[in-house]
Residue, then its C-alpha position, 0 to 999 in steps of 0.5 A: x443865556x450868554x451876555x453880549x460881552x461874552x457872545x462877543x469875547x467868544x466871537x473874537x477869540x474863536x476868529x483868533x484862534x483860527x489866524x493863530x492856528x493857519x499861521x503856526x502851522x504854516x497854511x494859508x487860510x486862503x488857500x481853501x475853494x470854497x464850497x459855495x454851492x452844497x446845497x446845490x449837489x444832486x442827492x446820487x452824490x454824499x459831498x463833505x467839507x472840511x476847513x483845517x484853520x477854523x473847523x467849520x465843516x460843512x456838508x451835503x444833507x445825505x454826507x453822513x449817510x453809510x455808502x459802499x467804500x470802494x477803494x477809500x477804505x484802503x486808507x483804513x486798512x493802510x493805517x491801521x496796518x502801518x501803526x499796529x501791524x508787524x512792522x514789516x517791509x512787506x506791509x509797508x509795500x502792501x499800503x503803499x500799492x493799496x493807495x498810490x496804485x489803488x491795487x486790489x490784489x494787494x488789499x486783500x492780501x492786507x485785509x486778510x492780513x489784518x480783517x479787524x483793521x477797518x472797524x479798528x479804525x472806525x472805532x479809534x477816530x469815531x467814524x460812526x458810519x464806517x464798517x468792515x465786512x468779510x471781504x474788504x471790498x463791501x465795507x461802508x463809509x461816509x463821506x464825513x467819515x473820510x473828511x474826519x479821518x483826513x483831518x486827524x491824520x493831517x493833525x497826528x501825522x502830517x508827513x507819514x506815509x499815508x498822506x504822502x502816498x496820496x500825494x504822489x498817487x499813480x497816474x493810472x491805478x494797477x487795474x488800468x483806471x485813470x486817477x485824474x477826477x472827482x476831488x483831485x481837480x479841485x484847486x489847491x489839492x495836495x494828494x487824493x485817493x479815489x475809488x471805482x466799483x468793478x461789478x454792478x451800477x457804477x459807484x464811484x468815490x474820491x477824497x482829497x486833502x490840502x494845507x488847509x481843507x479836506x473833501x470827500x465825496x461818493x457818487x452812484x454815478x460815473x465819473x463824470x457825474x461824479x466830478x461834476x457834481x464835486x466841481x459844481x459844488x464849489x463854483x457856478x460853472x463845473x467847466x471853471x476853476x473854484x474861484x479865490x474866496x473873498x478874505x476878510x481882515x481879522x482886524x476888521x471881523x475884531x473891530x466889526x464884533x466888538x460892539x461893547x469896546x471892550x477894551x482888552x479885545x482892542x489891546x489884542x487885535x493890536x497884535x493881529x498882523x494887518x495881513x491876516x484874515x479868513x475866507x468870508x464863507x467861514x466868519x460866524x454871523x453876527 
């Protein structure tokens, strides 16, 4: 069992290493909506949450649940053939239609290309709940899947394509579909890749990243269930924007865990900049 000095050290150091990490990287800790209101999302949506600075993710009880990967698995499938395919210049228009047009046509062209592609990528990131099938279109994944992935790439590869394509996805998809809900009207979104079923019950998906937070959620719904699911997810009313999160100082989280005044806890909350603190929501009880 750890002592109260060492719960206490690791407290503190865990809080620091969140500031350090937000400010290198050059993201605002308080840039993220904060996903107040999870426990509060009907079980037809899977939500996940991720915030970059801290790790701390958080989640609907069904995120890890295998769900039908519409179009968010063109990600996948893009990834992989950008990183291990032929290097081609046809390859590369194929993933960036796959995501910014969300074009189908040119998925299977690439997924027939590439039929490995998607369980190559579950292996390599550790998506345990993803799967590839014989036609692209009936592959699996979890909304925890998307988030992890999402991370990685904002970590690995931050300006490569995929991540730049979602942020200047079409308005419209290649099929007619308009690329304007679920995820991507959250606050503070940099880019978004969603995904629609064409046959059968109305499944639908979207999946977003910012400077500081990833999201993914999947609906057996429409897209306004879909999206109002995702918007009440983060603030009490779906009509209204996500509110700012409360932030507090890290001098002050330093000073409030520091109950044993260590000494040489104090000497490093010195070099805390007084500007610096974390979202409320993501602050380790004490």
């Amino acid at each position: 069992m750890k002592s109260a000095v060492s719960t206490c050290r690791d407290v503190v150091l865990s809080l620091l290493a969140a500031g350090v990490v937000a400010t290198a990287s050059g993201w605002t800790a308080h840039a993220a909506p904060t996903p107040d209101r999870v426990d509060e999302v009907p079980g037809r949506t899977a939500l996940s949450f991720a915030h970059t600075p801290s790790g701390t993710r958080v989640g609907t009880a069904n995120h890890g649940e295998a769900r039908p990967g519409l179009s968010i698995v063109k990600l996948y499938v893009a990834d992989y053939m950008l990183r291990h395919g032929d290097g081609s210049p046809e390859d590369r228009a194929l993933g960036q239609r796959m995501i910014r047009d969300s074009d189908d046509g040119a998925a299977a062209e690439a997924y027939a290309k590439y039929p490995q592609a998607i369980d190559a990528i579950a292996a390599e990131y550790r998506l345990t709940s993803t799967h590839g099938a014989g036609f692209w279109g009936n592959a699996v994944t979890s909304t925890t899947d998307t988030v992890t992935f999402l991370e990685a790439k904002k970590s690995t590869d931050p300006d490569g394509e995929i991540l730049g394509w979602m942020a200047t996805a079409a308005p419209v998809a290649a099929d007619g579909t308009h690329q304007n809900w679920g995820t991507g009207l959250l606050p503070s979104v940099i880019g978004t890749k969603w995904g629609w079923s064409d046959t059968g019950p109305s499944v639908v998906a979207s999946a977003s990243f910012g400077s500081d937070f990833s999201v993914a959620a999947n609906t057996y719904g429409t897209v306004d269930e879909h999206t109002g699911d995702v918007l009440g997810a983060f603030a009490q009313d779906p009509a209204s924007p996500s509110p700012q999160p409360a932030q507090v100082p890290i001098r002050e989280l330093i000073d409030r865990y520091n109950t044993m005044n260590d000494p040489r806890i104090d000497q490093l909350a010195g070099v805390i900049p007084s500007d610096w603190s974390l979202p409320a929501a993501v602050v380790p009880r004490p």
